[in-house]
C-alpha atoms as an extended CHARMM CRD file, in Angstrom:
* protein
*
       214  EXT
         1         1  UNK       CA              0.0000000000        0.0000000000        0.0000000000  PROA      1               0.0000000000
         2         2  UNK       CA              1.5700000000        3.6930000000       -0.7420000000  PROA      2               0.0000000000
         3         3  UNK       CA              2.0270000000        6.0350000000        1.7030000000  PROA      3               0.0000000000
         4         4  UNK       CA             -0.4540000000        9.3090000000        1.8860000000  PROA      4               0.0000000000
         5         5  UNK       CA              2.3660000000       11.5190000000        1.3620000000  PROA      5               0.0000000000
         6         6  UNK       CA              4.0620000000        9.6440000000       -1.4240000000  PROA      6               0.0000000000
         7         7  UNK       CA              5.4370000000       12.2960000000       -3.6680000000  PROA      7               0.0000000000
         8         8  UNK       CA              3.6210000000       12.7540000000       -6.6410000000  PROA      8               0.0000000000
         9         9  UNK       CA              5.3030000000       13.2140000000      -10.0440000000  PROA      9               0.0000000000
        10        10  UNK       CA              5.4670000000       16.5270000000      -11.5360000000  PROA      10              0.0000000000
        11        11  UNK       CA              2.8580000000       17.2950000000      -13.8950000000  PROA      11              0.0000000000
        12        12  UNK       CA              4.0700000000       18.5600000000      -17.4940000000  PROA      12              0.0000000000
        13        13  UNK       CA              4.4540000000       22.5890000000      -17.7410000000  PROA      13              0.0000000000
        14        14  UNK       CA              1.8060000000       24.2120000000      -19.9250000000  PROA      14              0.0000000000
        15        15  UNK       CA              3.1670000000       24.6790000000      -23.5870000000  PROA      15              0.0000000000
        16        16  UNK       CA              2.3840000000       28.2250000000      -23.6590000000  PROA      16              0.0000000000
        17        17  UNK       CA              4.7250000000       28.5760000000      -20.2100000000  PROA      17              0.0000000000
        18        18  UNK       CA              7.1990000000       27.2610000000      -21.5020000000  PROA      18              0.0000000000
        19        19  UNK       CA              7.4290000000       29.1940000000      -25.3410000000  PROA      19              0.0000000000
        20        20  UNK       CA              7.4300000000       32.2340000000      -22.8050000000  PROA      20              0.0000000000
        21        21  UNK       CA             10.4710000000       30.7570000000      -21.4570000000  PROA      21              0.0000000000
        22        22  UNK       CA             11.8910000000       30.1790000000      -24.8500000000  PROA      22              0.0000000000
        23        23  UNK       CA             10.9350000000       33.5090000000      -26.1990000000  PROA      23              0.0000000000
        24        24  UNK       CA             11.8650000000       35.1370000000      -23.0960000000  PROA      24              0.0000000000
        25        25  UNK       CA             15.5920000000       33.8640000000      -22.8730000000  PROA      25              0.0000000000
        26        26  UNK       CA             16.2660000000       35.0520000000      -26.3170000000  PROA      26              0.0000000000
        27        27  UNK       CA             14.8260000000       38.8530000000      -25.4180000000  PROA      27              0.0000000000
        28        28  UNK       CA             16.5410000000       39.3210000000      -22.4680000000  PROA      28              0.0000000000
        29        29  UNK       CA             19.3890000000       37.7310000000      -24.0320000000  PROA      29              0.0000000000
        30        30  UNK       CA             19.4930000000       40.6060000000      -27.0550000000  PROA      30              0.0000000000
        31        31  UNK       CA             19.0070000000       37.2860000000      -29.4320000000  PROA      31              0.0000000000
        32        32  UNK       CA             15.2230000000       39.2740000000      -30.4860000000  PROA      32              0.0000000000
        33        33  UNK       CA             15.9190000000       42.7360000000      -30.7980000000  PROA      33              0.0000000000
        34        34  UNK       CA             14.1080000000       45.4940000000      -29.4060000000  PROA      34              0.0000000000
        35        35  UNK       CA             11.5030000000       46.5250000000      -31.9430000000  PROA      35              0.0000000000
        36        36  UNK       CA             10.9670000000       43.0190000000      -33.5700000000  PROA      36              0.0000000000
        37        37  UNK       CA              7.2790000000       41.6910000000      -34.4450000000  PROA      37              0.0000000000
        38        38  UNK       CA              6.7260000000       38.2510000000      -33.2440000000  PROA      38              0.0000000000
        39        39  UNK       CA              5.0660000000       36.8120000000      -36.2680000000  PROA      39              0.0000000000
        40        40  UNK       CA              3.1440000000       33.9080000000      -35.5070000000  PROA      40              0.0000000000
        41        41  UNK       CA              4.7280000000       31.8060000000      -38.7740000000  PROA      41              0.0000000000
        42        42  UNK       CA              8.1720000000       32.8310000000      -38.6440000000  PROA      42              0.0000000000
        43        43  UNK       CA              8.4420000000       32.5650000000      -34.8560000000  PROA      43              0.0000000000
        44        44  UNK       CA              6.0290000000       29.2820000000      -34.6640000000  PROA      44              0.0000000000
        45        45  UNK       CA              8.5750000000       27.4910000000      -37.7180000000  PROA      45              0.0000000000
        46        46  UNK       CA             11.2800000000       28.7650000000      -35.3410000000  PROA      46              0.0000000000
        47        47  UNK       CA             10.1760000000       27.3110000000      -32.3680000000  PROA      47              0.0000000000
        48        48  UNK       CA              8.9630000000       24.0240000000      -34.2630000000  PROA      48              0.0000000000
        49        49  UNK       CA              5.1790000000       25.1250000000      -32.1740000000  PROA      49              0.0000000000
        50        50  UNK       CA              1.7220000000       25.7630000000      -33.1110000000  PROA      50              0.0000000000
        51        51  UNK       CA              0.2670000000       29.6170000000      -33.6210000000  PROA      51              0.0000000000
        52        52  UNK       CA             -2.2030000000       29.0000000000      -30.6860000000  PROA      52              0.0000000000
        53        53  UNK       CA              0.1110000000       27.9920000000      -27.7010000000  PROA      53              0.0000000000
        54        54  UNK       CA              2.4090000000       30.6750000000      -29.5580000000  PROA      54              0.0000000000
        55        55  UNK       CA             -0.1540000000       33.2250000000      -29.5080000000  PROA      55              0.0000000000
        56        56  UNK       CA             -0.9150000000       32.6420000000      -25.4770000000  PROA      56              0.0000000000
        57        57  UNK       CA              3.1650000000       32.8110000000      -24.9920000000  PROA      57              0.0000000000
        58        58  UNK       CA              3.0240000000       35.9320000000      -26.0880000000  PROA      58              0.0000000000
        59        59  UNK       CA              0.4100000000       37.0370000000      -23.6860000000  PROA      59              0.0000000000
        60        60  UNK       CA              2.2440000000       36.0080000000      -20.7540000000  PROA      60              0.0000000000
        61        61  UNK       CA              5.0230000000       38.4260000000      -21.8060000000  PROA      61              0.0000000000
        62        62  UNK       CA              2.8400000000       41.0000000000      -22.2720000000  PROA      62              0.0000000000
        63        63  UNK       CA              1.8140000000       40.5600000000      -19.1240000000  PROA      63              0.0000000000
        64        64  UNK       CA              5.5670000000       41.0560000000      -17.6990000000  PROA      64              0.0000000000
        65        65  UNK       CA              5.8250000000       44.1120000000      -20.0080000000  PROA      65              0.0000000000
        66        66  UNK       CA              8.6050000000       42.3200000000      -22.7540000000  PROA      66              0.0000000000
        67        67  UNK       CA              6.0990000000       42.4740000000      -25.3230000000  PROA      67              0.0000000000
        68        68  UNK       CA              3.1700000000       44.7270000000      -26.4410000000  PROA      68              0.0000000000
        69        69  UNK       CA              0.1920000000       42.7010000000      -28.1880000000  PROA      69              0.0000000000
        70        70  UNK       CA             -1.5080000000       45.7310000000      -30.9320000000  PROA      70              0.0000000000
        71        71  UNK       CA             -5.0640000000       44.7830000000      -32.6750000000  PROA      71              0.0000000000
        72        72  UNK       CA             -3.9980000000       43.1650000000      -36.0910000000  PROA      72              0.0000000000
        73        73  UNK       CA             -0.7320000000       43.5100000000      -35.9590000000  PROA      73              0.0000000000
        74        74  UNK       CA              0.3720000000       40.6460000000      -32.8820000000  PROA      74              0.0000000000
        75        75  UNK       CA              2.9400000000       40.6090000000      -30.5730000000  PROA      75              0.0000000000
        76        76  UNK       CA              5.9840000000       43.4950000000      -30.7550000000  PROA      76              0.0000000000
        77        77  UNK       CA              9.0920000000       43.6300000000      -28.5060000000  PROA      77              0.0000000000
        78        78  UNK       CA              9.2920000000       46.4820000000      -25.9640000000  PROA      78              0.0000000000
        79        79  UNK       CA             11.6800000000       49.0320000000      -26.5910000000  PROA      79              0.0000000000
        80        80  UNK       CA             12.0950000000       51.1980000000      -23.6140000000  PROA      80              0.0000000000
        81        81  UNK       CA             13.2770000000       54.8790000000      -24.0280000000  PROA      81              0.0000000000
        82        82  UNK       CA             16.6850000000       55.9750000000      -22.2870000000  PROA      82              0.0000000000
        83        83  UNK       CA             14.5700000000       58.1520000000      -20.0390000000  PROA      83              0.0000000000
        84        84  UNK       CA             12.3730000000       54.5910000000      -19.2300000000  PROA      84              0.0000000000
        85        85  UNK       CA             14.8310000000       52.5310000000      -18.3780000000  PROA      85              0.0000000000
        86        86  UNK       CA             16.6600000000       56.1060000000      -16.2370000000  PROA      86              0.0000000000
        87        87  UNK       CA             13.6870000000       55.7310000000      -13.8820000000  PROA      87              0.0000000000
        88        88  UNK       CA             13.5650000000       51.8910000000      -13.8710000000  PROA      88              0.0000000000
        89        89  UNK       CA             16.7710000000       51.4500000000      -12.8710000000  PROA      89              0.0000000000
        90        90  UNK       CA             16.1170000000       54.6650000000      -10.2760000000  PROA      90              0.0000000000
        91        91  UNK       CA             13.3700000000       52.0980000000       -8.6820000000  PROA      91              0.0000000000
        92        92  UNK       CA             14.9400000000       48.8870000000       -8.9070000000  PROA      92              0.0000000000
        93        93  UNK       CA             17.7700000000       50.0020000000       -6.8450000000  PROA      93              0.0000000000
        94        94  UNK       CA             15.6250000000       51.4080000000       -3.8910000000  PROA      94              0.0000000000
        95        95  UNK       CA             14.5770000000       48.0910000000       -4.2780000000  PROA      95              0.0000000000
        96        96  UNK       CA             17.7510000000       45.9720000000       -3.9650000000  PROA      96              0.0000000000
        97        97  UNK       CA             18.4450000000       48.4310000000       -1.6450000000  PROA      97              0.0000000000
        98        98  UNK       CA             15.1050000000       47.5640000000        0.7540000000  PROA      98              0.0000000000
        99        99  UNK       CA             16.0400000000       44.0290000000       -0.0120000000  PROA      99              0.0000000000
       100       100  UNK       CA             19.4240000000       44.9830000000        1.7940000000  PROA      100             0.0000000000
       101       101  UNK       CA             17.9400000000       45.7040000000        4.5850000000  PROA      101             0.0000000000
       102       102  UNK       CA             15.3280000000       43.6420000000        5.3380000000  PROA      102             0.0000000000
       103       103  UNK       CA             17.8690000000       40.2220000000        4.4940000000  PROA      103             0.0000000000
       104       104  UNK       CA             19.6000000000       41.5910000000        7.2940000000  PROA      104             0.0000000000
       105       105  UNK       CA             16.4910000000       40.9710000000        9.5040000000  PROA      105             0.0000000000
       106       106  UNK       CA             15.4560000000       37.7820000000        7.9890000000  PROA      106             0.0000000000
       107       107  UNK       CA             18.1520000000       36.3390000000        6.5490000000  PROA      107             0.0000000000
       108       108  UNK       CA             18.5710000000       32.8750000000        8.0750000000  PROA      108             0.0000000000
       109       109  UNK       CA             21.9640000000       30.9480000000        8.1370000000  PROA      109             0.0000000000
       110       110  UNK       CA             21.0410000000       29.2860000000        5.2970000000  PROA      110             0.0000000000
       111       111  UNK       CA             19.9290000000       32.2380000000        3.8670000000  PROA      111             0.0000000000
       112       112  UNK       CA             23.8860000000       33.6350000000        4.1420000000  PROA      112             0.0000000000
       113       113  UNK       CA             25.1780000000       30.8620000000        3.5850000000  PROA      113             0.0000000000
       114       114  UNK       CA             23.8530000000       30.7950000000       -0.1420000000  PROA      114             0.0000000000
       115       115  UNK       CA             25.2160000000       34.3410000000       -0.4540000000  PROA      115             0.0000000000
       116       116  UNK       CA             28.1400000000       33.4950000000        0.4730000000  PROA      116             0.0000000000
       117       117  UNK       CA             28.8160000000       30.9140000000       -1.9050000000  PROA      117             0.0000000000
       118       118  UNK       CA             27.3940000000       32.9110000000       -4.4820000000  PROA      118             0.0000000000
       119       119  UNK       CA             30.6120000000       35.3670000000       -3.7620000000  PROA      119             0.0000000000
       120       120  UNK       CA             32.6030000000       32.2890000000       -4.3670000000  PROA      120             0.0000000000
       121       121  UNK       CA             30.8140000000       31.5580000000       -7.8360000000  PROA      121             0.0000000000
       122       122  UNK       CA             31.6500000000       35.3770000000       -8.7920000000  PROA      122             0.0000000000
       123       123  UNK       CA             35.1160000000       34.8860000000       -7.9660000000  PROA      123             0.0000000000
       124       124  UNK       CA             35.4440000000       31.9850000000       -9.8930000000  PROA      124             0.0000000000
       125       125  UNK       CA             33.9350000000       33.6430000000      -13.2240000000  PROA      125             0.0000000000
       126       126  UNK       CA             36.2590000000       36.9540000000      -12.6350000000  PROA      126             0.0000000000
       127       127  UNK       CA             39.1740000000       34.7290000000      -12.1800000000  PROA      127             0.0000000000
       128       128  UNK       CA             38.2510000000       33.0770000000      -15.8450000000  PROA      128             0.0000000000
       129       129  UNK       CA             37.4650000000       36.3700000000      -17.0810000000  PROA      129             0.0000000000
       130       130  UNK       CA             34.4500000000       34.9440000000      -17.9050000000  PROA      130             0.0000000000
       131       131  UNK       CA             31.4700000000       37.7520000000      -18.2220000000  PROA      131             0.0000000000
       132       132  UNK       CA             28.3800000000       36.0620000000      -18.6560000000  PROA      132             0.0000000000
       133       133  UNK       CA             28.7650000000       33.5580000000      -16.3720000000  PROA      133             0.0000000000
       134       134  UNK       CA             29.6780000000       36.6290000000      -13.5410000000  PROA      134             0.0000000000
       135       135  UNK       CA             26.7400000000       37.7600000000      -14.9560000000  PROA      135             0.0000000000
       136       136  UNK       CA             24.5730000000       34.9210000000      -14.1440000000  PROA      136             0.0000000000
       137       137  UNK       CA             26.1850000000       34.5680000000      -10.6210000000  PROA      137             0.0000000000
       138       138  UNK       CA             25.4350000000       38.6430000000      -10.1350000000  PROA      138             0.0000000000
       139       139  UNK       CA             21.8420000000       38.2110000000      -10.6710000000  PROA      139             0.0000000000
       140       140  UNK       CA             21.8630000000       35.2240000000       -8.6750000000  PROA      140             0.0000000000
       141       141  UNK       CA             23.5260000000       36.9540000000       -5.7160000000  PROA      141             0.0000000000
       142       142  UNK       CA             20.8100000000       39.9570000000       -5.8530000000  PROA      142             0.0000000000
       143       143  UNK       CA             18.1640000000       37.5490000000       -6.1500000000  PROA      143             0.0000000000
       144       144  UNK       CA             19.2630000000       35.6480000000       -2.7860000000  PROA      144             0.0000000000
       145       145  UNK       CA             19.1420000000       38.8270000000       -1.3540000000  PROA      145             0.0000000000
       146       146  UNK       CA             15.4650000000       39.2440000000       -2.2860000000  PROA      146             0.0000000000
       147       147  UNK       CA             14.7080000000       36.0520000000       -1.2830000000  PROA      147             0.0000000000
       148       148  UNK       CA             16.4390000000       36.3590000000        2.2830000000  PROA      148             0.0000000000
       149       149  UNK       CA             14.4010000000       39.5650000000        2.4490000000  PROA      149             0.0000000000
       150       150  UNK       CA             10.8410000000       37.2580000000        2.9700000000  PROA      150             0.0000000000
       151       151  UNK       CA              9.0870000000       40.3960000000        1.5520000000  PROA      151             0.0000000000
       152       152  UNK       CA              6.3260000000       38.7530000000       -1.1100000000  PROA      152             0.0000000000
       153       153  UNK       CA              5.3410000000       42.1250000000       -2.2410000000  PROA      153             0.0000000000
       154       154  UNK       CA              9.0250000000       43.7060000000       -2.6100000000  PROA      154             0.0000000000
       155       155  UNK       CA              9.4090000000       40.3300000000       -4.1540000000  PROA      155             0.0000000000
       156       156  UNK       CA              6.9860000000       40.8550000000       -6.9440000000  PROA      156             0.0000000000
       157       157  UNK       CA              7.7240000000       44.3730000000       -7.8310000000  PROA      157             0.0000000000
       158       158  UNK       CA             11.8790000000       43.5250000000       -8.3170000000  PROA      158             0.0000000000
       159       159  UNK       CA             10.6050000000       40.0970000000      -10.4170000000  PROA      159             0.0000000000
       160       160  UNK       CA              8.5480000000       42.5140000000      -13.0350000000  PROA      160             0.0000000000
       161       161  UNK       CA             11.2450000000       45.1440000000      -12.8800000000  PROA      161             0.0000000000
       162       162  UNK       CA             13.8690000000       42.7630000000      -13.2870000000  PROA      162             0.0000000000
       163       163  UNK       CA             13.0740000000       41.0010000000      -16.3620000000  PROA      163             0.0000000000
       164       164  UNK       CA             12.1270000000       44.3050000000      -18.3280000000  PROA      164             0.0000000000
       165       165  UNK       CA             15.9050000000       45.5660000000      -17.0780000000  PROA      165             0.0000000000
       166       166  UNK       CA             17.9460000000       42.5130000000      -17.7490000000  PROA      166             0.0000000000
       167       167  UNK       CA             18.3070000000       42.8380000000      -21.8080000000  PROA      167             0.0000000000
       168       168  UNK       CA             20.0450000000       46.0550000000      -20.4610000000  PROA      168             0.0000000000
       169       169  UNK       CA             22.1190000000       44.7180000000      -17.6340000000  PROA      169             0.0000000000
       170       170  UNK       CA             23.0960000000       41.7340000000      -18.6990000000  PROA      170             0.0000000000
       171       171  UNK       CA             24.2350000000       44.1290000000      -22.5420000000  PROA      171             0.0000000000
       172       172  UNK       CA             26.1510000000       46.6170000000      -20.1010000000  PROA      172             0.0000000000
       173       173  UNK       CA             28.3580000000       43.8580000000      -18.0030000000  PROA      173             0.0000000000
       174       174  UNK       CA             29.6620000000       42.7220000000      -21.6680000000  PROA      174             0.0000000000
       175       175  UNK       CA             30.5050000000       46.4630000000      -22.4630000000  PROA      175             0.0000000000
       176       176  UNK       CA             31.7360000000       47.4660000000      -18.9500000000  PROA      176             0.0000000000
       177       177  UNK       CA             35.1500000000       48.3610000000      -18.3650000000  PROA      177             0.0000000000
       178       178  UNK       CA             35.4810000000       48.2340000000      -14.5400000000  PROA      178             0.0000000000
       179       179  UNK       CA             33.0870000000       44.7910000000      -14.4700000000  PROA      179             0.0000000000
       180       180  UNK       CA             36.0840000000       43.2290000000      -12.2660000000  PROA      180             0.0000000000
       181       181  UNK       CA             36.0280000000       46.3590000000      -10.1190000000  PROA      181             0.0000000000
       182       182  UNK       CA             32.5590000000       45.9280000000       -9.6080000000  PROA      182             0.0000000000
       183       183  UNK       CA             32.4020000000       42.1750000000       -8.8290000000  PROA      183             0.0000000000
       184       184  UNK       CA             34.7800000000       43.3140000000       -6.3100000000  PROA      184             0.0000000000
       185       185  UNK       CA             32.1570000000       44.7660000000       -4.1500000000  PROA      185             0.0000000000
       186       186  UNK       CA             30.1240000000       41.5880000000       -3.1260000000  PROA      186             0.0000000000
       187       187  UNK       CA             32.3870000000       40.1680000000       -0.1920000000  PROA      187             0.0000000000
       188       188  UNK       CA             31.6410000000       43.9720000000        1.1500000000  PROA      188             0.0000000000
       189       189  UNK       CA             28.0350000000       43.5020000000        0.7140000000  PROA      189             0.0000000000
       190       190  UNK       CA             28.6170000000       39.4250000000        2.3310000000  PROA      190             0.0000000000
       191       191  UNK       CA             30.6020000000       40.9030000000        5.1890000000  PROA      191             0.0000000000
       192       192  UNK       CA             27.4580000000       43.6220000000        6.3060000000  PROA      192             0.0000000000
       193       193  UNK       CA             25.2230000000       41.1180000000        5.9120000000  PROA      193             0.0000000000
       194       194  UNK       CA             26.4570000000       38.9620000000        7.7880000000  PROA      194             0.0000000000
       195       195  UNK       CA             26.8460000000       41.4550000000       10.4100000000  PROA      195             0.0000000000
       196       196  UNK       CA             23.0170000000       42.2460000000        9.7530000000  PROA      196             0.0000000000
       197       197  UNK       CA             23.8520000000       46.1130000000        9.8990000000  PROA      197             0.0000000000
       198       198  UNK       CA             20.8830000000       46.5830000000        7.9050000000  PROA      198             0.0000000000
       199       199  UNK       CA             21.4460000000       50.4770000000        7.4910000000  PROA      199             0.0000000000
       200       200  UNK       CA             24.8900000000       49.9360000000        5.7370000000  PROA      200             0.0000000000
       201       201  UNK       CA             23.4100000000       47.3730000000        3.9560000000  PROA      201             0.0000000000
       202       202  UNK       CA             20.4860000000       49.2480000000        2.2690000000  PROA      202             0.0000000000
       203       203  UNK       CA             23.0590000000       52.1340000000        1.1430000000  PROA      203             0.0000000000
       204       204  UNK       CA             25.8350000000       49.9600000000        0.1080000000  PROA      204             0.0000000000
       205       205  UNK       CA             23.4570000000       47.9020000000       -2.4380000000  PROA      205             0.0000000000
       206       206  UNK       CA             22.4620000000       50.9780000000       -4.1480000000  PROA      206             0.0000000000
       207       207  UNK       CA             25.5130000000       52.6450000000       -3.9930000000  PROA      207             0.0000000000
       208       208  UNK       CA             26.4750000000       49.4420000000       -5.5690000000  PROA      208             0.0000000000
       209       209  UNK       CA             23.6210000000       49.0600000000       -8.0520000000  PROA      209             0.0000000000
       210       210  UNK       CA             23.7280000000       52.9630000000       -9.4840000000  PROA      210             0.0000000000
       211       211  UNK       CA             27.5660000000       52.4980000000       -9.6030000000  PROA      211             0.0000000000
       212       212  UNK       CA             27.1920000000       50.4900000000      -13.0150000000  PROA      212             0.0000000000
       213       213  UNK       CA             25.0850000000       53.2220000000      -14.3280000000  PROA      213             0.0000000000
       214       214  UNK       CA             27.5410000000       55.8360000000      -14.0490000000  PROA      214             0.0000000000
């Protein structure tokens, strides 16, 4: 006889869910450019997928603001203004910085312990001279943070905010010049959290954060 609590296999992801991953990737990775119409043949022979679970995939970015959907004319690529992505960036560092602060309060062992081997990824990707994967342990590292934070709401807004930024941070770490400088910083951030000074912490992140935009 099973057990109650046997665990359950996972059930299949929707198709739609996971074209939005597909399609999603390649935005954010500057593989669709800015601008670009989604047409539903070129992009469904792409994706070897149907128009209709194409058509909802496209929704579900619309929904996170990477796409705008116009009457008769489909799905289109967001492309954000200077001034746009001035003021997102402006709010998604108060954020990062809030995150600070409040992982400082909530963080559990665990919690810093994750972040700490994070730093160690970081290292390992500057050492390699290896942008994209720093990249990928950056946005890992912030993320942790935000978790560690146990705010669902803060959670939310840096998600949405995230994904319409990260075409244009992950496209600035390739280009940056001080990149090394700046992966420098995250032991600092490690060491103040782990000290849970969370007013350090909250100006340190977004000193850190608007430091990339300079």
């Amino acid at each position: 006889m099973y057990a109650a609590h046997e665990q359950q296999p996972e059930q299949p992801r929707p198709l739609p869910v996971e074209i939005a991953d597909r399609l999603r990737s390649m935005i954010i990775h500057d593989e669709i450019a800015p601008g670009t119409r989604l047409q539903e043949r070129t992009f469904a022979a792409r994706l070897d997928v149907s128009r209709t679970p194409l058509r909802d995939a496209t929704k579900i970015l619309a929904r996170e603001g990477l796409v705008v959907l116009t009457p008769n004319h489909g799905a289109q690529v967001v492309e954000f203004s200077p001034g746009e992505i001035k003021e997102m960036l402006l709010v998604y560092s108060e954020l990062d910085g809030l995150a600070g602060r409040l992982a400082c309060e909530h963080a559990t062992d665990a919690d810093i312990d994750k972040v700490a081997a994070l730093v160690e990824e970081i290292d390992r990707a500057v050492a390699r001279g290896d942008r994209r994967a720093y990249f990928t342990a950056n946005q890992a590292f912030h993320l942790a943070i935000v978790t560690a934070a146990r705010n669902a709401t803060l959670a939310d807004a840096h998600r949405i905010l995230n994904l319409r930024l990260y075409r244009t941070r992950y496209l600035a770490i390739m280009d940056l010049e001080n990149w090394t400088e700046q992966a420098a910083e995250h032991p600092k951030l490690l060491d103040v959290l782990r000290a849970r000074d969370g007013d350090a912490m909250e100006a340190m992140v977004k000193q850190h954060m608007l430091r990339a935009w300079e």
